[in-house]
C-alpha positions as CSV (number, residue, x, y, z in Angstrom):
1,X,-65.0,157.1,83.1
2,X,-67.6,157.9,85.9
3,X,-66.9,157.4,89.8
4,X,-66.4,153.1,89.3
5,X,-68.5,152.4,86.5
6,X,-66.4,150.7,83.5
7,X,-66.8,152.6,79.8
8,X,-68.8,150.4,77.6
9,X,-66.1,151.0,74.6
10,X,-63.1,150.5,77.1
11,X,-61.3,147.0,77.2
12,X,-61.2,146.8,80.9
13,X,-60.3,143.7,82.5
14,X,-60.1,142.3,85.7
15,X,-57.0,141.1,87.8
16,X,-58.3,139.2,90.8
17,X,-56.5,137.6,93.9
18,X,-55.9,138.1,97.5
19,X,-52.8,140.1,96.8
20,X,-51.3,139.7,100.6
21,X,-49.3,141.7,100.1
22,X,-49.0,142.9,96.3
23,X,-45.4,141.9,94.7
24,X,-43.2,143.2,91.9
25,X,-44.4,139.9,90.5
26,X,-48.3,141.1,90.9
27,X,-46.8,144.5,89.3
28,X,-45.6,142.8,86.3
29,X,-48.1,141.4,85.6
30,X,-50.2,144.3,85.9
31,X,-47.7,146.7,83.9
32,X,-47.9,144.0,81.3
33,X,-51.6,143.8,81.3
34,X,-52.1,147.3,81.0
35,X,-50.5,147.1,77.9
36,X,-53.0,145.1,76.3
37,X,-56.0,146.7,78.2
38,X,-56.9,149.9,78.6
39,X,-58.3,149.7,82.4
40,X,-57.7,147.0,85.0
41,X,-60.3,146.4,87.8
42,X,-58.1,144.8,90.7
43,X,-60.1,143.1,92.7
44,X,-59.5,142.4,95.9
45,X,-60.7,138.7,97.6
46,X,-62.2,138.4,100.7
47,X,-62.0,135.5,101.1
48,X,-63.7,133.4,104.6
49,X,-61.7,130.6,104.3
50,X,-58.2,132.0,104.4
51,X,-56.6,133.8,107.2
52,X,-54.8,137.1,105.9
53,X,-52.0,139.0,107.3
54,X,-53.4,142.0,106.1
55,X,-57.0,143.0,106.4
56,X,-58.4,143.9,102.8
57,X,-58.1,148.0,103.5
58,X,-54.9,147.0,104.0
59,X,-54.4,145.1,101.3
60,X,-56.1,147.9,99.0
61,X,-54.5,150.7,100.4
62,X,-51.2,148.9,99.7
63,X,-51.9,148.5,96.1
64,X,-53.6,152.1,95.7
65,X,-50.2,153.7,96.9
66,X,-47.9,151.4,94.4
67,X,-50.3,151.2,91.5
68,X,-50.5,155.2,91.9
69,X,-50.5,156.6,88.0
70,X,-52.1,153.8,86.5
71,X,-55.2,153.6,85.1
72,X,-56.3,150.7,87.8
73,X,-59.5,150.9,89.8
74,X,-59.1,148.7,93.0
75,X,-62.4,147.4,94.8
76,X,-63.1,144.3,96.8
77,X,-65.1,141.4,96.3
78,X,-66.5,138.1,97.7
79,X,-68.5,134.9,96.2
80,X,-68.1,133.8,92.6
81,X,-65.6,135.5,90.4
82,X,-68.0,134.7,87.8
83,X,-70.8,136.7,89.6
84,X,-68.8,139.8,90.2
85,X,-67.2,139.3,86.4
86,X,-70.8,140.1,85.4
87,X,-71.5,142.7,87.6
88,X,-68.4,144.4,86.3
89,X,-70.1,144.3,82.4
90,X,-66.9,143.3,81.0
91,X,-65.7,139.6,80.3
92,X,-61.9,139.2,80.8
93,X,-59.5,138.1,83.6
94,X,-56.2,138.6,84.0
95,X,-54.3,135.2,85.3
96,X,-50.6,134.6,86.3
97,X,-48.5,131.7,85.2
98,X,-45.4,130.6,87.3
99,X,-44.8,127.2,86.8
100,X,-46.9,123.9,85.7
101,X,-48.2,123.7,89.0
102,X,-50.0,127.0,88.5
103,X,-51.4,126.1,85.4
104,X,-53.0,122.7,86.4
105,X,-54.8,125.1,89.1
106,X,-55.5,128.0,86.7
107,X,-57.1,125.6,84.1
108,X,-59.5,124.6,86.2
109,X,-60.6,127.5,87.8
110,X,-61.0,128.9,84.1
111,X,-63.1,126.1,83.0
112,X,-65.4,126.3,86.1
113,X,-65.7,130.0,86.0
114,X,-66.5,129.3,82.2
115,X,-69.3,127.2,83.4
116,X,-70.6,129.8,85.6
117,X,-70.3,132.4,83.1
118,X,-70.2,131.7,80.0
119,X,-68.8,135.2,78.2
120,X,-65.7,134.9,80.6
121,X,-62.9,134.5,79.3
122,X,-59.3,134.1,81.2
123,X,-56.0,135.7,79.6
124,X,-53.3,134.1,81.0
125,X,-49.8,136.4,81.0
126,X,-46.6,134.4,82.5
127,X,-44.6,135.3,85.0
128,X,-41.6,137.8,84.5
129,X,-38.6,135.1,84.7
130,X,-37.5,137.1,87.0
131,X,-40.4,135.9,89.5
132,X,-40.8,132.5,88.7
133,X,-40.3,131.6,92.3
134,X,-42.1,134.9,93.9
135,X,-45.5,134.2,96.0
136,X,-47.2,136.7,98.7
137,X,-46.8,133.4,100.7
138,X,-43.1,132.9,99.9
139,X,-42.8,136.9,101.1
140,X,-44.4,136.5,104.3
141,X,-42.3,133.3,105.1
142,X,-39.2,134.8,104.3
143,X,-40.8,138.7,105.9
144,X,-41.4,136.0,109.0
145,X,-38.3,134.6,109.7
146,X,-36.5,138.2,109.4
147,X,-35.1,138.0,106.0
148,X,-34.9,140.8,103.8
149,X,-37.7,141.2,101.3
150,X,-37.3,144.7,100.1
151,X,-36.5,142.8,96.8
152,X,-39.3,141.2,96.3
153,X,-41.7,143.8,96.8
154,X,-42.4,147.5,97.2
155,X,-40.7,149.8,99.4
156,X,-43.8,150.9,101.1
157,X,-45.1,146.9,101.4
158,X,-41.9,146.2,102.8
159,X,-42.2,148.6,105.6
160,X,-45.6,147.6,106.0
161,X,-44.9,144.0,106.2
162,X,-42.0,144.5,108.7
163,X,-44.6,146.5,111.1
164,X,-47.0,144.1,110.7
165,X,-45.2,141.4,111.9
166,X,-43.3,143.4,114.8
167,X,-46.7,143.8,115.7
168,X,-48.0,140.7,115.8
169,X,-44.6,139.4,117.4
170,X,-44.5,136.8,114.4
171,X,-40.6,138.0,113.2
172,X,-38.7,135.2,114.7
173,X,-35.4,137.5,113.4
174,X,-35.9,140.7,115.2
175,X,-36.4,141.7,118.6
């Protein structure tokens, strides 16, 4: 492999989100997906629309430190998954399953992005039982109010997180 280029003979997929922050649930995942893959491209949304806690060299920064040893190249991205699927040259996304909710959501987006491109093709790998409840917006709430969410995540998102928000003055639970 050469700089961020993707070997034509490597199954390399991609594992898109907004990952803010990254979880042990997004880490599950991954770990799992690298056992069917032999590279993942994480790819980082920007994304207009939403406003993030963390800033995507943040977000990536985050996820280079935790994801450190595994054969994961971490880049950003905005516009059509579909679009940047194709750029990549490969065809595959990785998707995460939690609950029915999720899949009613991840259907569709996997049938549009199948209309938009039609070699996609989304793998969909459930959630670690473990973190059927887990959300980067359930970790922020809980980050928010002061709870403890070194559980949930990282060490090093954890501290991050808790600076963040003593920052921002957003943790209701510490001075």
């Amino acid at each position: 492999m050469q700089g961020q280029s993707v070997e034509k003979n490597a199954r390399t997929a991609i594992y898109p989100g907004s990952f803010d922050p990254i979880t042990n649930g997004h880490l599950d995942i991954l770990s799992r997906a690298l056992k069917i893959f032999d590279k993942i491209i994480i790819a980082v949304l920007r994304n207009g629309s939403k406003e993030p806690l963390f800033s995507v060299e943040e977000r990536m920064s985050m996820i280079k430190q935790v994801t450190s040893g595994m054969n994961v190249v971490i880049e950003s991205f905005d516009g059509l998954l579909a679009d940047y699927v194709r750029q990549k040259e490969t065809n595959i996304i990785i998707r995460s399953l939690r609950a029915t909710s999720d899949f009613d959501y991840e259907f569709q987006m996997a049938v549009m992005n199948s209309q938009m491109n039609r070699e996609m093709e989304s793998i969909f790998l459930m959630t670690g039982k473990e973190y059927f409840f887990l959300s980067s917006s359930v970790v922020k709430e809980i980050a928010s109010r002061g709870g403890d969410v070194s559980w949930l995540v990282p060490p090093v998102v954890a501290e991050k997180l808790k600076a963040k928000l003593r920052s921002s003055g957003s943790n209701n639970g510490e001075e």
